[in-house]
Structures are given as structure tokens and as C-alpha cells.
ROBAVEX-863416 format. One record per residue (C-alpha): residue in three letters; x, y, z negated. Coordinates in nm, 2 decimals, always signed. Example, Ala and Ser with C-alpha at 12.3 -4.5 7.8 and 13.67 -1.06 7.14 Angstrom:
% residues 2
> ALA, +1.23, -0.45, -0.78;
> SER, +1.37, -0.11, -0.71;
END
This chain:
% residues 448
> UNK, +0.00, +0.00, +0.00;
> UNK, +0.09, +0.34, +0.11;
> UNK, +0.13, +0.55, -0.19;
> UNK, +0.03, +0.91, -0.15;
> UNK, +0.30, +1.08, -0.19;
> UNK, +0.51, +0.85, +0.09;
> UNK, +0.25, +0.94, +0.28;
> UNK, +0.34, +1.30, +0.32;
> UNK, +0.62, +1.43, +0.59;
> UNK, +0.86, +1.60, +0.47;
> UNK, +0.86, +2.01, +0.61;
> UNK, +1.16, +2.17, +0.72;
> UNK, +1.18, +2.52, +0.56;
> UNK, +1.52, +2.66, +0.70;
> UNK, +1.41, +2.96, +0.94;
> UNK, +1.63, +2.84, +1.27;
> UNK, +1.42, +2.51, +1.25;
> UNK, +1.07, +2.67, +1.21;
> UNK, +1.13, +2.88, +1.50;
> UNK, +1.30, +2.61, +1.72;
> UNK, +1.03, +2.39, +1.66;
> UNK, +0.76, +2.64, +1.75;
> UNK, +0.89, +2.81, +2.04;
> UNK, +0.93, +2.41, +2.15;
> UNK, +0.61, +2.26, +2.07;
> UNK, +0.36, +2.56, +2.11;
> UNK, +0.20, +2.64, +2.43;
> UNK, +0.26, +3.00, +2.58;
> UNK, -0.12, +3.12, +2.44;
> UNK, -0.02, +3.06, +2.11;
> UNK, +0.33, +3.17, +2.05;
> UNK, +0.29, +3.51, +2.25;
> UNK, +0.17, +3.69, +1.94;
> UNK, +0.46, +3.76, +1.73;
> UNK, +0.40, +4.12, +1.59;
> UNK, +0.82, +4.15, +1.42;
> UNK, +1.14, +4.16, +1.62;
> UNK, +1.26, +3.85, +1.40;
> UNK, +0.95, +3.63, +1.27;
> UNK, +0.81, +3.65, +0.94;
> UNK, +0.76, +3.32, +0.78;
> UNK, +0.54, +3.29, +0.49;
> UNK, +0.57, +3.10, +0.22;
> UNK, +0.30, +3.17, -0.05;
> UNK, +0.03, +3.38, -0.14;
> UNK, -0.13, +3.52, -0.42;
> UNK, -0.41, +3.76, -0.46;
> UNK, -0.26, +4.08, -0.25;
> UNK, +0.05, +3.94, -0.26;
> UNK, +0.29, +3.67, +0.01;
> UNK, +0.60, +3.56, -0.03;
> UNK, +0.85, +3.52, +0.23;
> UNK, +1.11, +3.18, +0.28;
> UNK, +1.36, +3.34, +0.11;
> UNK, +1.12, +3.43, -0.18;
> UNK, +1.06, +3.82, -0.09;
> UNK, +0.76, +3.94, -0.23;
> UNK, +0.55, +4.19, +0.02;
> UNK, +0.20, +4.33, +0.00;
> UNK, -0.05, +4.22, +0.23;
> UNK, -0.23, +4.50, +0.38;
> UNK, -0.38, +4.25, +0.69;
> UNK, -0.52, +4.02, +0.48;
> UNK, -0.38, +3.77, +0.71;
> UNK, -0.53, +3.86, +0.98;
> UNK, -0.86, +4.01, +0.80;
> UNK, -0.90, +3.66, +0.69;
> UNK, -0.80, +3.67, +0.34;
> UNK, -1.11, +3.87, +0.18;
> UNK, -1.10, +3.81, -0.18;
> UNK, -0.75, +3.73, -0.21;
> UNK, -0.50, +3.43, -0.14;
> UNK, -0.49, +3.14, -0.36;
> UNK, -0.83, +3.28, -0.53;
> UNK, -0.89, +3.00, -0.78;
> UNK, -1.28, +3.01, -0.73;
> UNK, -1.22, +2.91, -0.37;
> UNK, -0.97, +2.67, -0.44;
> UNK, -1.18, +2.48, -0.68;
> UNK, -1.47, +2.51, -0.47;
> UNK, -1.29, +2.36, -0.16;
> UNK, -1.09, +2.09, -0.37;
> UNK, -1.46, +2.01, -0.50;
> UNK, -1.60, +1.98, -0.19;
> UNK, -1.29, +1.78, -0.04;
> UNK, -1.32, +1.49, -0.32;
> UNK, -1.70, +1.45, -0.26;
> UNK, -1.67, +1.45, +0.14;
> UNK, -1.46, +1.62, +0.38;
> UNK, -1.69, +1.68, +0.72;
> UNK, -2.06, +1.62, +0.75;
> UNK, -2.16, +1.66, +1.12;
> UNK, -2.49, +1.90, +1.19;
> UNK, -2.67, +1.57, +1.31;
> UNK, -2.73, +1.52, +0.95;
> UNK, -2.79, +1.68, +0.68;
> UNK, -2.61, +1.85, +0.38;
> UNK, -2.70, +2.06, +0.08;
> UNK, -2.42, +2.29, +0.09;
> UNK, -2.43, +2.48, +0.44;
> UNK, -2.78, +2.51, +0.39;
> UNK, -2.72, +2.67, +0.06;
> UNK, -2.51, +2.89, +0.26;
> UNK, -2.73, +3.03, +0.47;
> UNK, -2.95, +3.07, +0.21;
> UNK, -2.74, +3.27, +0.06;
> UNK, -2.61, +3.48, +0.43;
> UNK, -2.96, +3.52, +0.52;
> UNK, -3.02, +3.72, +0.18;
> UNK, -2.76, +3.94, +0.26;
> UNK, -2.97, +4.07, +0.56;
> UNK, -3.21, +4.36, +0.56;
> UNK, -3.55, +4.24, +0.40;
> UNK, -3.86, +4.22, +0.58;
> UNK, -3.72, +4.03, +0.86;
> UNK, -3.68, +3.60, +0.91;
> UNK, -3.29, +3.57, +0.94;
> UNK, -3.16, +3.21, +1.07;
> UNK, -2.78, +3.10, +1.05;
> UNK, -2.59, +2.94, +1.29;
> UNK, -2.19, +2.85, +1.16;
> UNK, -1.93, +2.83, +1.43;
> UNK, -1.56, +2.73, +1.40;
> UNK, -1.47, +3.07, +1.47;
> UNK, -1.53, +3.43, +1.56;
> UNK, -1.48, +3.40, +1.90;
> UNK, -1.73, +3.13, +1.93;
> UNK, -2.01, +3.29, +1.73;
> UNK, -1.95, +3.61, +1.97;
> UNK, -2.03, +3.31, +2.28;
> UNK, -2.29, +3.19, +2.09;
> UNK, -2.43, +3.55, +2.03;
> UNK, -2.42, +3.64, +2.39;
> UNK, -2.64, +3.36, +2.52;
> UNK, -2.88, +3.42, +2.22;
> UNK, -2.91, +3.75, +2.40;
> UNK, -2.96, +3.65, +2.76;
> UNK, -3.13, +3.36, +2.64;
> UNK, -3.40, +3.54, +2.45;
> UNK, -3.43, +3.84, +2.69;
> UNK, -3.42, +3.63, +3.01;
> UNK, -3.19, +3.91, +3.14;
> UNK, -2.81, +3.90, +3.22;
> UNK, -2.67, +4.25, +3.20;
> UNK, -2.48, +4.29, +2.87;
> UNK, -2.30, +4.69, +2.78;
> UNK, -1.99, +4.67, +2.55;
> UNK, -1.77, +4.94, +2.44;
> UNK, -1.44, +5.01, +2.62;
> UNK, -1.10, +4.98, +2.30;
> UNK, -1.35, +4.71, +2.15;
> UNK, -1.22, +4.37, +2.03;
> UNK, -1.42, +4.06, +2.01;
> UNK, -1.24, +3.77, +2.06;
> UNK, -1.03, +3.58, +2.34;
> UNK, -1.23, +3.27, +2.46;
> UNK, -1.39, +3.32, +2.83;
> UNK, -1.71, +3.48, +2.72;
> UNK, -1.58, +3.70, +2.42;
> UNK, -1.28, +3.85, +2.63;
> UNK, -1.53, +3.94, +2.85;
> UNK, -1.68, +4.16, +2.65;
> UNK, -1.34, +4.30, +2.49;
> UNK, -1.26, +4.63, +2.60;
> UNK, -0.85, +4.63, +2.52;
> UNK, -0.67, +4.52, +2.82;
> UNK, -0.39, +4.34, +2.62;
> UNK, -0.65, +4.05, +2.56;
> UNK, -0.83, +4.08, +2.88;
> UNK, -0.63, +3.76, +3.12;
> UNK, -0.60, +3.82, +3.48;
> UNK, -0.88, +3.59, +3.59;
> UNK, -1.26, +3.62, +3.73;
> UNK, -1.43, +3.80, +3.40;
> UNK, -1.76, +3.69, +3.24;
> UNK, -2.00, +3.88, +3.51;
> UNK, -2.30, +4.17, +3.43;
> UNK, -2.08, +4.32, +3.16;
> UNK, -2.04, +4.71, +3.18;
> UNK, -1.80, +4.92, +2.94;
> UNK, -1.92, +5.28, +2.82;
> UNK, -1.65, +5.51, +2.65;
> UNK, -1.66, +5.44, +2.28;
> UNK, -1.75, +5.74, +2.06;
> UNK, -1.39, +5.77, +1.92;
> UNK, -1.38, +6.10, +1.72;
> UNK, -1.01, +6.15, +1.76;
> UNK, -0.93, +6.05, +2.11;
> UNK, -1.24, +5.97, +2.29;
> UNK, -1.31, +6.11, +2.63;
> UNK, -1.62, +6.32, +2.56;
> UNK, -1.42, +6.46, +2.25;
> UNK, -1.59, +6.49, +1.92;
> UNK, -1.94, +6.44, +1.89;
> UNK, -2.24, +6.17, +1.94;
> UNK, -2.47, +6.26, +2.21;
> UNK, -2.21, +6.31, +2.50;
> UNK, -2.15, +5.91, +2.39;
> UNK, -2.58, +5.84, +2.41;
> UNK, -2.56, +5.98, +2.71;
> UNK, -2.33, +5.78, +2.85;
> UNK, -2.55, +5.45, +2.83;
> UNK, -2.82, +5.63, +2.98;
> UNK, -2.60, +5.71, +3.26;
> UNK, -2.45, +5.33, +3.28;
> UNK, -2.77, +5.18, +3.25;
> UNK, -2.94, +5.40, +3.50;
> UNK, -2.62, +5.30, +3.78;
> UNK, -2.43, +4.95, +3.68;
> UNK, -2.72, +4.77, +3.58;
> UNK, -3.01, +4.64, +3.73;
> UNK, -3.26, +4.88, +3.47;
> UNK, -3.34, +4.56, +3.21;
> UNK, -3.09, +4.47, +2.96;
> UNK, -2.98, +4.12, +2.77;
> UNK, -2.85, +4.33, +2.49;
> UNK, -2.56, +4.57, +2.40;
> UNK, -2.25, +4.45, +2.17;
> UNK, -2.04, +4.68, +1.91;
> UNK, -1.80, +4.68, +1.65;
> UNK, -1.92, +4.92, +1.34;
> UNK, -1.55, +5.00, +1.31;
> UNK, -1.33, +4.87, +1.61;
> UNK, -1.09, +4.67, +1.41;
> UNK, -0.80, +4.58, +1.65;
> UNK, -0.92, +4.90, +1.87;
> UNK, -0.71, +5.12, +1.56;
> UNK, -1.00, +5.14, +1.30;
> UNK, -1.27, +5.34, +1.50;
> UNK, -1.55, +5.40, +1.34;
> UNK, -1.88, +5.48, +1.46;
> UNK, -1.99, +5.82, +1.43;
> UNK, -2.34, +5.88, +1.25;
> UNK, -2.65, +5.86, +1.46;
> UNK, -2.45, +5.62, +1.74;
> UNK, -2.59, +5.32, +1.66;
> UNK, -2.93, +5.43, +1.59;
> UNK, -2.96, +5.62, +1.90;
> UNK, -2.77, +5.33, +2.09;
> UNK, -3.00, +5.06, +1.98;
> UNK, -3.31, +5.28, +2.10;
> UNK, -3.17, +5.30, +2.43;
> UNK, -3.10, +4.93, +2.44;
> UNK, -3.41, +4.85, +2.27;
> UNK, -3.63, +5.03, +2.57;
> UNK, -3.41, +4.86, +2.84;
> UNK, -3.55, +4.54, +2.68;
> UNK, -3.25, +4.43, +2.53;
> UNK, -3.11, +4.28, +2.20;
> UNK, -2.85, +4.46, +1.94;
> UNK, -2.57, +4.27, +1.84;
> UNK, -2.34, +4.35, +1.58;
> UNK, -1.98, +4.20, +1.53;
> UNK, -1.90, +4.24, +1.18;
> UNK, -1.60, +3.99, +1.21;
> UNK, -1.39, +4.24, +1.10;
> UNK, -1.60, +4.50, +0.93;
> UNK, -1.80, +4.29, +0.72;
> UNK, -1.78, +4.14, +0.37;
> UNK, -1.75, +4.44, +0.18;
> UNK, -1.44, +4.59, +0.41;
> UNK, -1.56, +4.98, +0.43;
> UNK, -1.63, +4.99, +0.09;
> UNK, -2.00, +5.06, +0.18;
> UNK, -2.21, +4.74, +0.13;
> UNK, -2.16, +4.39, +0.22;
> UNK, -2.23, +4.47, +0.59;
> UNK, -2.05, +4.77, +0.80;
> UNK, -2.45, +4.80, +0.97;
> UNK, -2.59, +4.94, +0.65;
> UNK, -2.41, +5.25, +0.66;
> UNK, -2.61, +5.37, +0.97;
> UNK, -2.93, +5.26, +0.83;
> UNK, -3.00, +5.02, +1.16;
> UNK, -3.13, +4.66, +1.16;
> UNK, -2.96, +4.43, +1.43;
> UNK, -3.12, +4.19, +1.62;
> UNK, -2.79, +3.98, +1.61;
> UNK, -2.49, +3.98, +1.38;
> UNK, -2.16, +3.80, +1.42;
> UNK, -1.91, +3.75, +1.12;
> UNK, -1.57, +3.52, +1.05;
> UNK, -1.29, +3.56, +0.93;
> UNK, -1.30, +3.71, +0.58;
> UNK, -1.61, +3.45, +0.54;
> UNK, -1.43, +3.14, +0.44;
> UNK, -1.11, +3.38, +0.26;
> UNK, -0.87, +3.14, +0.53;
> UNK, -1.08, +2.87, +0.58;
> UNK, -1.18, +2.85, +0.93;
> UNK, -1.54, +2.94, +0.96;
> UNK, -1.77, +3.18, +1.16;
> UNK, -2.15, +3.23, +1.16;
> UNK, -2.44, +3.40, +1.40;
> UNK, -2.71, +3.51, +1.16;
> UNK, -3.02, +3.60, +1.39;
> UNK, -3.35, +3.73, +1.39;
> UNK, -3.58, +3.40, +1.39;
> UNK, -3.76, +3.48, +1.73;
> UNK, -3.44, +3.55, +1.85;
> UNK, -3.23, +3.26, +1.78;
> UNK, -3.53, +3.06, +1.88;
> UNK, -3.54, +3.12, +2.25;
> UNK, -3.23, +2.83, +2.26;
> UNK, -3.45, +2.54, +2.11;
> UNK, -3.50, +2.38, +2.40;
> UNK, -3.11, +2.25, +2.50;
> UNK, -2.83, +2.11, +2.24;
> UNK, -2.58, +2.37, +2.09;
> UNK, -2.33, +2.27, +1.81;
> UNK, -1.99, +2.33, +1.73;
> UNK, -1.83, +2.02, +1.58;
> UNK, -1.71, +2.18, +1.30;
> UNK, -1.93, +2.48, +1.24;
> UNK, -2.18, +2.37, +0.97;
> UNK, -1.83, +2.18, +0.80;
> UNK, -1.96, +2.13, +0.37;
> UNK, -1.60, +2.26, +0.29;
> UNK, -1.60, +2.57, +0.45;
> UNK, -1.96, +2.66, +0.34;
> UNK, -1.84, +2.55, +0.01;
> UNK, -1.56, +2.83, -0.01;
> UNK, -1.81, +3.04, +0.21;
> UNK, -2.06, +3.02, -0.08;
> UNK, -1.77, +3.09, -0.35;
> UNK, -1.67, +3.40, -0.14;
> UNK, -2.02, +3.57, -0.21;
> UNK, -1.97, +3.53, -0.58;
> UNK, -1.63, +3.60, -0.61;
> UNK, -1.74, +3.94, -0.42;
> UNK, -2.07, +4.03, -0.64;
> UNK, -1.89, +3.90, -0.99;
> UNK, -1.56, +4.09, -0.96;
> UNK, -1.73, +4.37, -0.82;
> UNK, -1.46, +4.39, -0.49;
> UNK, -1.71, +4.60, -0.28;
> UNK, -1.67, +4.90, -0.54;
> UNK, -1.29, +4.84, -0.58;
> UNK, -1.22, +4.87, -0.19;
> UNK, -1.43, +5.23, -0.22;
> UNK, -1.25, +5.38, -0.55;
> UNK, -0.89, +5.22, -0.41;
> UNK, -0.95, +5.27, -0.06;
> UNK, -1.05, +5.63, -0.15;
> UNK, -0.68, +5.70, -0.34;
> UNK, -0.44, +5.51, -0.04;
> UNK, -0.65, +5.76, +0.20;
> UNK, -0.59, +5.95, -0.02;
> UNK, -0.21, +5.91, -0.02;
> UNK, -0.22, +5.86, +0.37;
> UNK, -0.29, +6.20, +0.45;
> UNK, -0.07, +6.36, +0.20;
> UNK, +0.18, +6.19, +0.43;
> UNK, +0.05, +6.31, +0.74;
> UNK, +0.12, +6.68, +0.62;
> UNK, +0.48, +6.54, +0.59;
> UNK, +0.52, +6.39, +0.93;
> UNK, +0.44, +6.56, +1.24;
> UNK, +0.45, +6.24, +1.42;
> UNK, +0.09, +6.16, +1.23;
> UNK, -0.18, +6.27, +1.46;
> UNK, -0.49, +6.12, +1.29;
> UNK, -0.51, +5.91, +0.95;
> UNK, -0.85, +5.75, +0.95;
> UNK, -1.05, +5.52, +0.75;
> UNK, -1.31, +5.42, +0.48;
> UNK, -1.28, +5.15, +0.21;
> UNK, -1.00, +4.91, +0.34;
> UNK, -1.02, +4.99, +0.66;
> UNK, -0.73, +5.23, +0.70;
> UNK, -0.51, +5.40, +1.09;
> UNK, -0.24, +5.57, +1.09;
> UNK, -0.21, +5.68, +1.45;
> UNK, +0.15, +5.83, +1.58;
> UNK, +0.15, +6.07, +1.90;
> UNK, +0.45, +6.19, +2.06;
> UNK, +0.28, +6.54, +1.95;
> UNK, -0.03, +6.66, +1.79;
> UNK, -0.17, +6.90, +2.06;
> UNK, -0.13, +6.65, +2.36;
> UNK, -0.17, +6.33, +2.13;
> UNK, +0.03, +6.13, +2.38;
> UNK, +0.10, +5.80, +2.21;
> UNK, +0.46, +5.69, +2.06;
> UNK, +0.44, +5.35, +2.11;
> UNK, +0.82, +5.29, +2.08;
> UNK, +0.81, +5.51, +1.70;
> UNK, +0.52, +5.32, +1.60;
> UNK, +0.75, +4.99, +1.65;
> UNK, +1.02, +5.13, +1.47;
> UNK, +0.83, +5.27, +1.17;
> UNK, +0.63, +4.88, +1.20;
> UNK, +0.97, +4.73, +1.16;
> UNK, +1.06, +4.94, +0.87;
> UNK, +0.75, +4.87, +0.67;
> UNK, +0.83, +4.50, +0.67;
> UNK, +1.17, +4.59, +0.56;
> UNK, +0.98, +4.82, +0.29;
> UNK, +0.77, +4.53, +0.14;
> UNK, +0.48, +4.58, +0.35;
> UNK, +0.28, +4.36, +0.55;
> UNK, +0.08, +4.50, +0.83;
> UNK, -0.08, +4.55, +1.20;
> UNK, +0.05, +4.77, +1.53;
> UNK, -0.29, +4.78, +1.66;
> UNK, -0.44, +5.04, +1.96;
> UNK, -0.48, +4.99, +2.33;
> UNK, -0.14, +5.16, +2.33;
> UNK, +0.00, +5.01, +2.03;
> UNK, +0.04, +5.29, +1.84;
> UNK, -0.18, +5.26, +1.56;
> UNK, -0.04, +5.13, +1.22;
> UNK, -0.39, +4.93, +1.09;
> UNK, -0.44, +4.80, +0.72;
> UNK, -0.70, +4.61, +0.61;
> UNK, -0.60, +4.46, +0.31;
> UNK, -0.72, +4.17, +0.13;
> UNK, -1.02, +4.29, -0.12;
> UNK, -0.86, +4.27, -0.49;
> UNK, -0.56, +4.56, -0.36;
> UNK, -0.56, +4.71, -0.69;
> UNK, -0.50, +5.12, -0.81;
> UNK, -0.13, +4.98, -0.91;
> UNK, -0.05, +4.87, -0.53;
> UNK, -0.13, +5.24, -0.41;
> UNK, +0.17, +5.40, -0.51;
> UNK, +0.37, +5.12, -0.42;
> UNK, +0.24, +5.13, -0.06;
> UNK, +0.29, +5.51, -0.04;
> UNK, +0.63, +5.50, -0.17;
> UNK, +0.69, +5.22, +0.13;
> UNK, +0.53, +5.43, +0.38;
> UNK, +0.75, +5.74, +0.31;
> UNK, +1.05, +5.54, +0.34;
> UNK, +0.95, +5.38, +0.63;
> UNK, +0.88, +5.72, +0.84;
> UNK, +1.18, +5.81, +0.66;
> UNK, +1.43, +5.54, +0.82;
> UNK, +1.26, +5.58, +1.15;
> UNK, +1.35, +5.90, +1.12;
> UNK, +1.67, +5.84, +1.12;
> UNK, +1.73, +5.59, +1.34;
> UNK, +1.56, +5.80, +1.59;
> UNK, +1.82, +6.06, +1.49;
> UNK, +2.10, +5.80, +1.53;
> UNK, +1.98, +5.70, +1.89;
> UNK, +1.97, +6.11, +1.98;
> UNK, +2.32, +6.17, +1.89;
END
């Protein structure tokens, strides 16, 4: 008999062997994305911390990815997985188990009342944003979809066609009847400050790249990867009329705003007092365990009853099971109020250092969803792509973990796990400051 412990391979931890073995053994797709001149290998994590190979400690202030939402390691979720793992790993959707229906239970609350909210859980964002884009066509029994251009949804077939930053957008025939309008960035956006110029806009697309009847329209309430964009009031309200009275459905991707992120409520939506007709969340939902979910207005979700559609591990009792310990952790620690009272001091701390750099053409942001956007100068606000990479590189250096983030790459992004606490703030400032500080100077250095 095998014991357990023989049964487990040995893992080679020396950095030359990690990155030999990946750059080997990984396909092109998956080892493109490497944000750091030299890799960052991770070792551990706890709460809003990680720790490198070599045992460097560094701030998270990605979250992993947006993934981690109430913090790495959290022992709720670990309990609740190792729980769940004991009793029975997988349980496909062809039969039944208490705990994802428990879950979306518990998701469906979360929704505005007054309407019948049905869950659909996905392996990942990407395929909920599939899955919410047939709903739409589905249940309209029209094709033409609008998106926002410097949007972000995903990089299957169907979500890149809807994703509006060319970086993620593969040379190949696109997803067809999708049409972009400018989104209503208040720093850089083409129409300039402002909301109306942006509603008018769709009007215009609808009334020229569309046939006149819509399946929906899809948006982020803060474009995550787009460099933390939020929506401007009255946007989304006056967006979902529009869509509404072309016959479409309103879909919302929360993957990245949701869970408590803007300091708000649980759900970016609720700050513009709208009601989707579709809303698609991941990431933070299972704090690292791969999970994603549709949650849908009944009539909606219904108009796909008559064909098959499951995703084999979408509905898995393991992920619901941390899904379900994520909700808790967030209402019993109160993280929702601690990402608005310490979001509220690093922004805080973020402009102060604006005022020191001239290189700092917008700081942006509202819980933990924090920009920091470099231009070359403040009147033109020409990106600096190439300072943005050297004042990313220094914040690693610094003890910070981060993303470069923008259509132009020229956004520093932070979007830090949930339980970031007042005592990380000056910490991350005093990083920042020497960050700009050595970029500075190397950009002195490379002058002379």
C-alpha cells in the first residue's frame, strides 16, 4: 500500500528550475503573461500578505489577480474547503447536492428584491461572460450585442469578442453583431468629461451599426483591466433605457467590481441605483478557488430550457463551499466598510503623491479599486508607457505587488485583497514614493 505521503512528488523550488520547466512545458497562451522583467515566484500567502522563494515578504495589492477577496490562507475558507474535500470532492450537476444550492440561495439574496434571481456557476469568468451572452440572444431572439471600447471581459472566443483592449483581442474572425461605443472615461475619454455626450453615443451606434433591435448591451461598473474606469453617475441608468427600448437585455460584469471591491455594497450596480437583467461575477467568489457564476433574472435565464448547458465543474460542492464561507467572512468581519474607511486613506495618500510627481496625470478610485495613470505630461496626457515599466519594476523591488494595466499600459492598478488594513497604508505610500523616486533616477542616469 501506497502511503500518502510517498505518494506525493517531490517540487523543485530553485528559481532556474521553475522557469526552465515552465517556459518548456507551457503552451505559448499561457506563458505570454509575465508582468516582471525577471518572474516572481510565490511561495505563500497570508491575509494581505505573499512571500517570495527566497522568503521576501511583499504586499498584495492585486489580490492575485482580483481573486483573493477576503485574504490568502483565510482560515474560514480553508476549513470550509478541507470540509468539503473529506466529505466528497466533485458532484456533477446531473445530481444533486445541498451545498451549491445553498449557494445560490445565498447569491440570489444578494440581488435587488422584488425580482426571481436564478444562479448558474461556471468554472470561470470568461465562461459565465459566454454563458451570459447567449442568455441574452437567447432570451431576446436578437443577435446585436454593444460593448464598451477599454473594456475587459475575458479571453475565450465569445468574451474576447466583447473586450474592448486590443492586447486580448487575437487576430482571428471575432464573435459577429458586436459594436464598441466610447466608454464614458472622465479623464481621457473622447467626448471629455461628462455623461450625455457618452448616451448619445448608443443612440448614434444603434441607430447606424445595428439592425434597430438589440440582444442586450454588456459593461463593467469600473473597467478593471481597462485602468479602474469607473462609470460616471447617470451612465448606466440612461444606458440601460436606451438598451431596454431597443429590446435588449442589461448585463453586468461584476467579475472584477463585485464582492464588496468599491467599498459601496456587495455589488458595483448598487451605486447607480439600476437593476440588471444579467450579472456575471468570478474571481474574488471562491477567494482562489476556481469558480464563476451567472445570476439572472428567472424569465431570462429561462429562455435556454430547451437545450443542455453545463460546465463540468461549475456547480463543484468545494468551490460553493468556500463560495458560501466568502459571504460570511465578508458580512462577519465587516470587509465591505474596511475597503471604504482604508480605501479612502491610500487615496488618500495617492494624491498627496501626485502633487509630488508631475508624471501623475490622474489618480483614481473608490474602495479598493485604486489607478495611478502616468503621462509623458499633464496637458497633452500622452501615455509613458516605458516610466510606467520602470516605476512597475521598482514597486516589486519596494515590497509591492501589483498591476501595469491600460490599453497603453500605463496605468499602475491596485486592487488589493479585502482585509488591507490602516497599518498597510503608510507602508504602501512610503513604497510608492521610493519607487517614483528610483525611476526618477534611473531616468536621470539613462539622460546623462
Amino acid at each position: 500500500m501506497v502511503t500518502a505521503s510517498a505518494a506525493i512528488p517531490d517540487v523543485d523550488w530553485s528559481r532556474d528550475a521553475i522557469i526552465k520547466r515552465r517556459d518548456k512545458y507551457f503552451a505559448a497562451t499561457q506563458r505570454a503573461f509575465v508582468p516582471y522583467r525577471t518572474p516572481l515566484i510565490i511561495k505563500k500567502g497570508r491575509g494581505q500578505y505573499l512571500w517570495d522563494e527566497d522568503g521576501n515578504r511583499l504586499i498584495d495589492l492585486l489580490g492575485m489577480n482580483l481573486c483573493i477577496s477576503v485574504g490568502h490562507a483565510h482560515p474560514a475558507i480553508v476549513a470550509a474547503v478541507r470540509e468539503q474535500v473529506e466529505a466528497l470532492t466533485h458532484c456533477t450537476t446531473m445530481f444533486h447536492h445541498p451545498i451549491p444550492a445553498h449557494f445560490a440561495e445565498e447569491l440570489a439574496a444578494t440581488m435587488p428584491k422584488g425580482h426571481d434571481w436564478v444562479v448558474h456557476f461556471t468554472n470561470s469568468g470568461a465562461e459565465a461572460i459566454d454563458l451570459a451572452l447567449m442568455m441574452a440572444r437567447c432570451s431576446t431572439g436578437n443577435s446585436d450585442l454593444i460593448a464598451l471600447r477599454n473594456s475587459y471581459h475575458g479571453a475565450t472566443f465569445g468574451a474576447q469578442g466583447v473586450t474592448g483592449v486590443r492586447n486580448f483581442r487575437h487576430n482571428i474572425g471575432q464573435l459577429p453583431n458586436v459594436s464598441f461605443v466610447a466608454e464614458p472615461n472622465q479623464y481621457r475619454g473622447i467626448f471629455g468629461p461628462g455623461t450625455q455626450p457618452y448616451l448619445d453615443e448608443i443612440d448614434r451606434t444603434i441607430a447606424y451599426t445595428t439592425s434597430g433591435r438589440l440582444a442586450g448591451m454588456i459593461m463593467e461598473t469600473v473597467q478593471g483591466y481597462g485602468g479602474i474606469v469607473f462609470m460616471p453617475d447617470g451612465y448606466m441608468k440612461g444606458a440601460f433605457e436606451r438598451i431596454r427600448a431597443a429590446g435588449g437585455v442589461c448585463i453586468v460584469d461584476e467579475v472584477q467590481s463585485g464582492f464588496g471591491k468599491t467599498g459601496d455594497a456587495m455589488w458595483g450596480f448598487e451605486a447607480h441605483g439600476v437593476v440588471p437583467d444579467i450579472v456575471v461575477m468570478a474571481k474574488g467568489i471562491g477567494n482562489g478557488i476556481p469558480l464563476g457564476a451567472v445570476v439572472a433574472k428567472r424569465d431570462v435565464a429561462e429562455s435556454m430550457s430547451q437545450k443542455f448547458l453545463f460546465h463540468t465543474y461549475g456547480a463543484n460542492p468545494m468551490a460553493c463551499a468556500a463560495g458560501r464561507a466568502v459571504l460570511r467572512v465578508i458580512k462577519e468581519e465587516k470587509l465591505i466598510e474596511n475597503a471604504r474607511k482604508v480605501g479612502a486613506a491610500l487615496k488618500a495618500e495617492l494624491d498627496a503623491l501626485m502633487q509630488r510627481h508631475k508624471i501623475i496625470g490622474d489618480v483614481r478610485g473608490r474602495g479598493f479599486m485604486m489607478a495611478v495613470e502616468l503621462v509623458e505630461d499633464r496637458q497633452t496626457k500622452r501615455p509613458a508607457p516605458e516610466e510606467t515599466a520602470e516605476v512597475f519594476e521598482a514597486t516589486r523591488r519596494n515590497g509591492l505587488v501589483m498591476s501595469k494595466s491600460g490599453n497603453f499600459k500605463n496605468v499602475l492598478r491596485m486592487v488589493p485583497p479585502l482585509c488591507l488594513s490602516m497599518d498597510d497604508v503608510q507602508p504602501v505610500a512610503q513604497a510608492l514614493e521610493k519607487s517614483f523616486a528610483d525611476a526618477d533616477r534611473q531616468r536621470w542616469a539613462v539622460a546623462r
